[in-house]
KETIDREN-325294 format. One record per residue (C-alpha): residue in one letter; z, y, x. Coordinates in Angstrom, 2 decimals. Layout:
<recs>
<rec res="A" zz="Z" yy="Y" xx="X"/>
...
</recs>
This chain:
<recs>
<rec res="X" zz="-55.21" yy="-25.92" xx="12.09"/>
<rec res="X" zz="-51.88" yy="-25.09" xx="12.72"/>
<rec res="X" zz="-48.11" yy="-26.09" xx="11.92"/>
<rec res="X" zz="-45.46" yy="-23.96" xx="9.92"/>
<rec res="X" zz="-43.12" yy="-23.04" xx="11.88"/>
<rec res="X" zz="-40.03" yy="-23.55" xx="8.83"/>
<rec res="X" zz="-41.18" yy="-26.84" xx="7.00"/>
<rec res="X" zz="-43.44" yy="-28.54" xx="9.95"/>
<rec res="X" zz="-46.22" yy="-29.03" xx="7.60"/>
<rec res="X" zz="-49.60" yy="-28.84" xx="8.57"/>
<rec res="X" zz="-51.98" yy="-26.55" xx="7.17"/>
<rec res="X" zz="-55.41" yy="-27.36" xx="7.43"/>
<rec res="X" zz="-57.16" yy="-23.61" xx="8.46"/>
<rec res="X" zz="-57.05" yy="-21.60" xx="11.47"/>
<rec res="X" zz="-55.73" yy="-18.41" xx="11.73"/>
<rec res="X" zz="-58.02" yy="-15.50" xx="12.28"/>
<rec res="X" zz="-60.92" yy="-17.77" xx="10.73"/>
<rec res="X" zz="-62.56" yy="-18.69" xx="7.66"/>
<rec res="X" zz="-61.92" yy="-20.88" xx="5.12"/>
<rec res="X" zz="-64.65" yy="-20.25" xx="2.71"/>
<rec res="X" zz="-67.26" yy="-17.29" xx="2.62"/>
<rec res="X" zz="-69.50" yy="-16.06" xx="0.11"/>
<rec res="X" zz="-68.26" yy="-16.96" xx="-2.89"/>
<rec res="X" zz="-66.03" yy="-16.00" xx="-5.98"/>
<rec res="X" zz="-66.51" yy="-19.38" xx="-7.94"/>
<rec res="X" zz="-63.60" yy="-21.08" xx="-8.65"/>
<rec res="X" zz="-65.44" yy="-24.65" xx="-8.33"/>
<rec res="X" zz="-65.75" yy="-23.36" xx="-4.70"/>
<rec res="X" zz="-62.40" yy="-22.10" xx="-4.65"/>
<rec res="X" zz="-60.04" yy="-24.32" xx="-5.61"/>
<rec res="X" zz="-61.28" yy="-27.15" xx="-3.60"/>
<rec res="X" zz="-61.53" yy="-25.62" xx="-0.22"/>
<rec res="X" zz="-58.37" yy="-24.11" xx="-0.83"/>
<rec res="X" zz="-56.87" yy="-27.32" xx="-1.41"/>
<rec res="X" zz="-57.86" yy="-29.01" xx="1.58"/>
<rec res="X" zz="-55.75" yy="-26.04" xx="3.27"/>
<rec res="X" zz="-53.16" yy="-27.48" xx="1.42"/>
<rec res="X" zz="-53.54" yy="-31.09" xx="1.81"/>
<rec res="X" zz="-50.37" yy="-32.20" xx="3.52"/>
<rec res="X" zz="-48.22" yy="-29.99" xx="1.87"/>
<rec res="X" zz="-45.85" yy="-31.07" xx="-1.26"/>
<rec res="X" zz="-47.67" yy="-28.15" xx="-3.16"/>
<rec res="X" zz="-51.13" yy="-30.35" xx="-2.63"/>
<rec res="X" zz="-49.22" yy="-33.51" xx="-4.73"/>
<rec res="X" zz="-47.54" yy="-30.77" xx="-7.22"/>
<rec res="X" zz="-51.32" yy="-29.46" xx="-8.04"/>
<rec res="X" zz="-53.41" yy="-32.77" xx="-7.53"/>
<rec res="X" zz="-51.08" yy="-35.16" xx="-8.96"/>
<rec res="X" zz="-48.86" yy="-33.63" xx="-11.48"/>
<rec res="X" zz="-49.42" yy="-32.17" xx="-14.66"/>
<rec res="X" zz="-50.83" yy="-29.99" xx="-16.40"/>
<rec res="X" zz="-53.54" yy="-30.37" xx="-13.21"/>
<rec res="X" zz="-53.70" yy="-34.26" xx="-13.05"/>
<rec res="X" zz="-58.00" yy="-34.33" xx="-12.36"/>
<rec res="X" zz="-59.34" yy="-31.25" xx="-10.70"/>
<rec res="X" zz="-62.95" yy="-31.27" xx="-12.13"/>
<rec res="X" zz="-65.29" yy="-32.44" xx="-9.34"/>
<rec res="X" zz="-68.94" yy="-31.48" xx="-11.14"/>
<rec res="X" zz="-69.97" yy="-28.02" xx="-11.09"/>
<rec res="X" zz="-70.67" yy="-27.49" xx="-14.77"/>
<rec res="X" zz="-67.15" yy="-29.12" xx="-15.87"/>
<rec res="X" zz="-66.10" yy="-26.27" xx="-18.46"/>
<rec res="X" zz="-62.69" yy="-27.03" xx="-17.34"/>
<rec res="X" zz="-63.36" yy="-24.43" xx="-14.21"/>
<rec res="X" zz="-63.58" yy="-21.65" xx="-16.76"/>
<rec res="X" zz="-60.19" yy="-22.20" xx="-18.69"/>
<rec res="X" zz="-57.12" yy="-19.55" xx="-18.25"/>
<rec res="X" zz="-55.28" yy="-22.54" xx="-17.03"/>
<rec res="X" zz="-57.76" yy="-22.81" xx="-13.92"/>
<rec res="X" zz="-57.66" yy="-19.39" xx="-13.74"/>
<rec res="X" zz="-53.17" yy="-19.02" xx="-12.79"/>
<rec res="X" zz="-53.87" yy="-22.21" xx="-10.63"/>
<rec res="X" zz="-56.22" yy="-20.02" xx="-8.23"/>
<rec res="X" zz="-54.96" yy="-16.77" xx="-8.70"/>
<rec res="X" zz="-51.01" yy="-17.62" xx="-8.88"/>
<rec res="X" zz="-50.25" yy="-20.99" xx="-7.78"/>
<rec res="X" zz="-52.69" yy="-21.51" xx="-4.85"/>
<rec res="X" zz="-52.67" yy="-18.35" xx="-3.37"/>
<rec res="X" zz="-48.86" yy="-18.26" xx="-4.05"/>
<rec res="X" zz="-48.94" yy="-22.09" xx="-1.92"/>
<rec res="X" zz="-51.46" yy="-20.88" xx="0.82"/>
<rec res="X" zz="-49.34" yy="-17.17" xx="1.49"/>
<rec res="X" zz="-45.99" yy="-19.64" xx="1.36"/>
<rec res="X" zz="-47.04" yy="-20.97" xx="4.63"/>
<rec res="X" zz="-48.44" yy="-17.68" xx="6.40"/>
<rec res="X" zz="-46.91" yy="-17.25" xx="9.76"/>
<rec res="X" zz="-45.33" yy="-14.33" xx="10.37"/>
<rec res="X" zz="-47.50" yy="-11.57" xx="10.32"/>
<rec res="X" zz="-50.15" yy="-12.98" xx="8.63"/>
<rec res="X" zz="-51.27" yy="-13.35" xx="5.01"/>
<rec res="X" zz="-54.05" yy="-15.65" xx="3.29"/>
<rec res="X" zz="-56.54" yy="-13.77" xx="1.15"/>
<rec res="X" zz="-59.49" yy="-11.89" xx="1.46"/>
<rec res="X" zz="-60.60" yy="-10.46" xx="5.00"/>
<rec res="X" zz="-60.25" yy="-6.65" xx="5.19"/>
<rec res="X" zz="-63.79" yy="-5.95" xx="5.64"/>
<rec res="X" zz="-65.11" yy="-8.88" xx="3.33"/>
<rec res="X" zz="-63.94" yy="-9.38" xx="-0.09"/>
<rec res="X" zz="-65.64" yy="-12.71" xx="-0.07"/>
<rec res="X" zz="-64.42" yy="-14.28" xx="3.19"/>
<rec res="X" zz="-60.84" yy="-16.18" xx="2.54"/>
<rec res="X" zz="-58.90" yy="-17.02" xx="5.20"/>
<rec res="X" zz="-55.50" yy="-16.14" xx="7.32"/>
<rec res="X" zz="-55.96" yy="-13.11" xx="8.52"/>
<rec res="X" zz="-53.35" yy="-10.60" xx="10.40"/>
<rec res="X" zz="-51.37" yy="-8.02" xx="8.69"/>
<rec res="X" zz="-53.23" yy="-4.78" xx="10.08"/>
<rec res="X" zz="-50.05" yy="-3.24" xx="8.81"/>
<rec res="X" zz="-47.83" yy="-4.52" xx="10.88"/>
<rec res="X" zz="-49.82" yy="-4.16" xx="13.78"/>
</recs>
């Protein structure tokens, strides 16, 4: 876990780490993403607003396969989790594994 350094909001993940491996489901996803996010005024924006009031809890919930699902993951929680990246970091897929999400250092910048 660690704290951004601009808002002072805590972001449930630790750098150089894991936050979920394995998978490309977005039941899996969006969730563990989310609890990255839990503390963070993005976390009410998704959970509690509209159009995202209920974020399906049971597996088979068609609602996971809908284009609107779909920009939540792709655009406005990876958008969220990047947001609060320290510097020289980014949130996304590890270099090596396509399937292992986490923060993970810029090799560029290195």
């Amino acid at each position: 876990m660690f704290i951004d350094e601009g808002t002072g909001v805590k972001i449930h993940a630790d750098l150089d780490s894991t936050v979920i491996h394995a998978t490309h489901r977005t039941q899996d996803l969006v969730p563990a993403f989310l609890e990255v996010l839990r503390d963070t005024p993005e976390y009410v924006q998704i959970v509690i607003l509209p159009p995202f009031p209920l974020i399906p809890t049971e597996d088979d919930d068609p609602r996971w396969d809908t284009e609107e699902m779909s920009y939540l993951l792709n655009e406005d929680l990876f958008d969220a989790l990047n947001k609060y990246a320290p510097e020289g970091y980014y949130f996304g897929a590890h270099p090596g594994d396509g399937s292992d999400f986490g923060y993970w250092k810029n090799e560029e910048e290195i």
